[in-house]
C-alpha positions as CSV (number, residue, x, y, z in Angstrom):
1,X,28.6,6.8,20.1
2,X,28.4,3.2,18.9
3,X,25.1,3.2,19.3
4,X,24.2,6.4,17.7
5,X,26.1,5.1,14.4
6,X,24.4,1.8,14.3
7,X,21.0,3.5,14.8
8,X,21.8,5.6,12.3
9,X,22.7,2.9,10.0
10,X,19.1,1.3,10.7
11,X,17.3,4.6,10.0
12,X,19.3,4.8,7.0
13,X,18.8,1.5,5.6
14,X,15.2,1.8,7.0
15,X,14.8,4.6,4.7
16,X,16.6,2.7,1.7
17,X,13.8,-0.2,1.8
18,X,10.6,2.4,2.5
19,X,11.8,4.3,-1.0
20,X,12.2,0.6,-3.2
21,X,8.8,-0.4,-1.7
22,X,7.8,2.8,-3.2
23,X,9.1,2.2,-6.3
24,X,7.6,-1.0,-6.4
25,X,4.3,-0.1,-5.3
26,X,3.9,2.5,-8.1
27,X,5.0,-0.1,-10.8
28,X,2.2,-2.0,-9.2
29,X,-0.1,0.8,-9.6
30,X,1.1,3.8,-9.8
31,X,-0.4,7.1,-11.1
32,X,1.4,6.2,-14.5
33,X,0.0,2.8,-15.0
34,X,-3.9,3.6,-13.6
35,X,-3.8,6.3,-16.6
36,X,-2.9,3.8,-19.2
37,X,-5.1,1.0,-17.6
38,X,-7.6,3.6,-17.9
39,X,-6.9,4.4,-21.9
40,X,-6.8,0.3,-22.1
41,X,-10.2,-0.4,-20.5
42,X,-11.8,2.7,-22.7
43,X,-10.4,0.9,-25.4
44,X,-11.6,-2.2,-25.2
45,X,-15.2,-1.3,-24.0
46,X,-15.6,0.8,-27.3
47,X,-14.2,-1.9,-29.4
48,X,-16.5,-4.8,-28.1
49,X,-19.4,-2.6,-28.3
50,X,-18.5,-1.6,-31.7
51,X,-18.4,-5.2,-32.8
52,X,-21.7,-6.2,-31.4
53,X,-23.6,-3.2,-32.6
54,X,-22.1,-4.4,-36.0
55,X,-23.8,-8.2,-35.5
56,X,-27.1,-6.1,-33.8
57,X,-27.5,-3.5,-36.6
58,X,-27.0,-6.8,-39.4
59,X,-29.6,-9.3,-37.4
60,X,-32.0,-6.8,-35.9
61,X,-32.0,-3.8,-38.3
62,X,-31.6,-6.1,-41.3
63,X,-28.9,-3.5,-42.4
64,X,-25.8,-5.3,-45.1
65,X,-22.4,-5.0,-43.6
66,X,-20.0,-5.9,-46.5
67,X,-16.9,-5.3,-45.3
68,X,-17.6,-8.0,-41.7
69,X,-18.6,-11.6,-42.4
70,X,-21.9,-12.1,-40.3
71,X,-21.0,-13.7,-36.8
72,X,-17.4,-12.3,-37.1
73,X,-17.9,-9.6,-34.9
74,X,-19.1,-11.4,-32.5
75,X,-16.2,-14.0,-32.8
76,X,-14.0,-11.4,-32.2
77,X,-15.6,-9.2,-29.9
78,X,-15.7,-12.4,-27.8
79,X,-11.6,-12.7,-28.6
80,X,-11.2,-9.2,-27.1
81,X,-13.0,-10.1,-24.0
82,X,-10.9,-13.1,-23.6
83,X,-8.0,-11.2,-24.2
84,X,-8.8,-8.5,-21.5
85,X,-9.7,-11.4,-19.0
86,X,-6.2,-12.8,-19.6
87,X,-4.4,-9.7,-18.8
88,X,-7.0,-9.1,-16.2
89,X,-5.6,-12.4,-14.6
90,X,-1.9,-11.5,-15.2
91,X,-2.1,-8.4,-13.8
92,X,-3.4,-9.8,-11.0
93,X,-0.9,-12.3,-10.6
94,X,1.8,-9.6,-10.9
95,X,0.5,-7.5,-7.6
96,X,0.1,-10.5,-5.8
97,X,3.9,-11.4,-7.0
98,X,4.8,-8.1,-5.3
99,X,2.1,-8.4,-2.1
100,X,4.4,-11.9,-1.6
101,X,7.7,-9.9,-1.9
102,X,6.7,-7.5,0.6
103,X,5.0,-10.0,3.9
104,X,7.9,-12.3,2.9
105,X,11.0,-9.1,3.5
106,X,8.1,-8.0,6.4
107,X,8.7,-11.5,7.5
108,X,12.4,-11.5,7.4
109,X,12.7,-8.3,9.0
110,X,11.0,-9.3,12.1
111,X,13.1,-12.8,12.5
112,X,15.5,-10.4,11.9
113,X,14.7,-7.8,15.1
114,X,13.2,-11.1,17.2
115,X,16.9,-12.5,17.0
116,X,18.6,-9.3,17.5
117,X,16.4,-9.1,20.5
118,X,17.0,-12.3,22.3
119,X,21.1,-11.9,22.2
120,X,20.0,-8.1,23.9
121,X,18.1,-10.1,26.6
122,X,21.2,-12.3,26.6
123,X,23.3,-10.0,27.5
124,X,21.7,-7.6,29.3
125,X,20.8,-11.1,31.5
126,X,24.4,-11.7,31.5
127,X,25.2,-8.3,32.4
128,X,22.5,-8.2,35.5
129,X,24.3,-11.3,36.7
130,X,27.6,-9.8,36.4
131,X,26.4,-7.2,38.1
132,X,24.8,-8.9,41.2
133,X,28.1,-11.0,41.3
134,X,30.1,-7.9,41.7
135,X,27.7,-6.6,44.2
136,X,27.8,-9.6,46.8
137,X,31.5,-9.9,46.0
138,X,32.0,-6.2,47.3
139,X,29.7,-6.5,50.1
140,X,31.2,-9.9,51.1
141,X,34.9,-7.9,51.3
């Protein structure tokens, strides 16, 4: 009956660490997040292209833009870009956070199991030599 409780317990706490590496996997990127990474990259791309057409139309159809100094749009077309790149990079750094997380708990878990394994062999090893000491005590009678 022991047994059954305590393998309960695992299954249960088994189950308690599968659901928060759930969670954490769909803050990672989850069906939430790829939507608004989505709306952000759409974003972006349309607003960089915007801001070059505006420097292309200016240099190449001669066309007078008053309301954008020439070379600004570049200038800040070429800040979005940098600014994507840096979230790029801490995204990036924020899944790898979490890939750490999980191999390092992965990790524990398995020390874990390889400890609770050796004092099994321990005793059972114990227990077999119990057992053949009993025997050649009975047959020695």
């Amino acid at each position: 009956m022991t047994d059954e409780k305590s393998l309960q317990r695992e299954i249960n706490q088994y189950q308690q660490e599968k659901e928060a590496v759930r969670k954490i996997i769909g803050q990672i990127g989850g069906t939430g997040s790829k939507r608004k990474e989505t709306v952000i990259n759409i974003t972006f791309a349309v607003l960089v292209i915007l801001f070059f057409s505006f420097d292309v139309m200016r240099h190449a159809l001669h066309m007078h833009i008053d309301f954008i100094p020439e070379l600004f749009s570049v200038e800040i077309a070429l800040l979005l870009v940098s600014m994507k790149i840096i979230w790029m990079i801490h995204r990036q750094q924020k899944v790898e956070h979490y890939q750490f997380w999980i191999l390092n708990t992965i990790e524990f878990q398995m020390n874990s199991t390889a400890t609770r394994i050796r004092k099994i062999e321990k005793m059972v090893k114990a227990l077999s030599e119990k057992s053949e000491e009993t025997k050649e005590m009975s047959q020695t009678k």
